[in-house]
C-alpha positions in Angstrom: 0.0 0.0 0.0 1.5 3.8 -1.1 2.1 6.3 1.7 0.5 9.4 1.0 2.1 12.3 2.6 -0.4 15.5 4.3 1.1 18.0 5.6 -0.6 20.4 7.7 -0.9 24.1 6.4 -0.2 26.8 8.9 -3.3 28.4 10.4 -6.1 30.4 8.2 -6.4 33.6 8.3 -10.6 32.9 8.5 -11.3 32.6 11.7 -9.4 35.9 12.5 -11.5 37.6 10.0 -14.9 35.7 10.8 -13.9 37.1 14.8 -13.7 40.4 14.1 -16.4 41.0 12.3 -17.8 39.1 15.1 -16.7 41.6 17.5 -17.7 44.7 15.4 -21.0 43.6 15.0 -20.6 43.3 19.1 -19.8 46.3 19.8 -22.2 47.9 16.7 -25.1 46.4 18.9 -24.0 47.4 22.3 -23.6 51.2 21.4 -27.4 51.2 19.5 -28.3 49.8 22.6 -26.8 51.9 25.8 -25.3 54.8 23.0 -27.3 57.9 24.2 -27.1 61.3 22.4 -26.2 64.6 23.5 -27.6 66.7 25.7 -31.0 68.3 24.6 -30.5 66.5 21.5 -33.8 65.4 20.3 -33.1 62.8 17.0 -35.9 63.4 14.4 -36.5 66.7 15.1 -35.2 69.6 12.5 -33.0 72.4 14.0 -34.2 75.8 14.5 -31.8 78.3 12.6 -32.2 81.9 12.9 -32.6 83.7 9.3 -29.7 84.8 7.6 -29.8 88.6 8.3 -31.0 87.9 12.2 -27.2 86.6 12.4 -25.4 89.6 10.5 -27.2 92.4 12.5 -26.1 90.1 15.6 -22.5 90.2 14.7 -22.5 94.3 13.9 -23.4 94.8 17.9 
């Protein structure tokens, strides 16, 4: 009966990659989940701006 010869390759690079997606999807999920915004920050809401020449005749004063 022949020998056959199997050699192991060194390690994949796979499960590093599969792990750290892994881990980013981890951490994605934990900050949508205790992330807050900030302060007086209301998300959905549009901002308020004061018109154009309110701000100029603010600066002159």
């Amino acid at each position: 009966m022949a020998d056959i010869n199997v050699e192991r390759k060194g390690p994949s690079i796979w499960p590093w990659i599969i792990g750290l997606i892994v881990l980013a999807l981890l951490i994605w999920a934990l900050m949508e989940l205790f992330g807050r915004s900030g302060p007086g920050v209301v998300e959905g809401e549009p901002v308020a701006t004061a018109p154009v020449t309110a701000r100029l005749t603010a600066s002159r004063i």
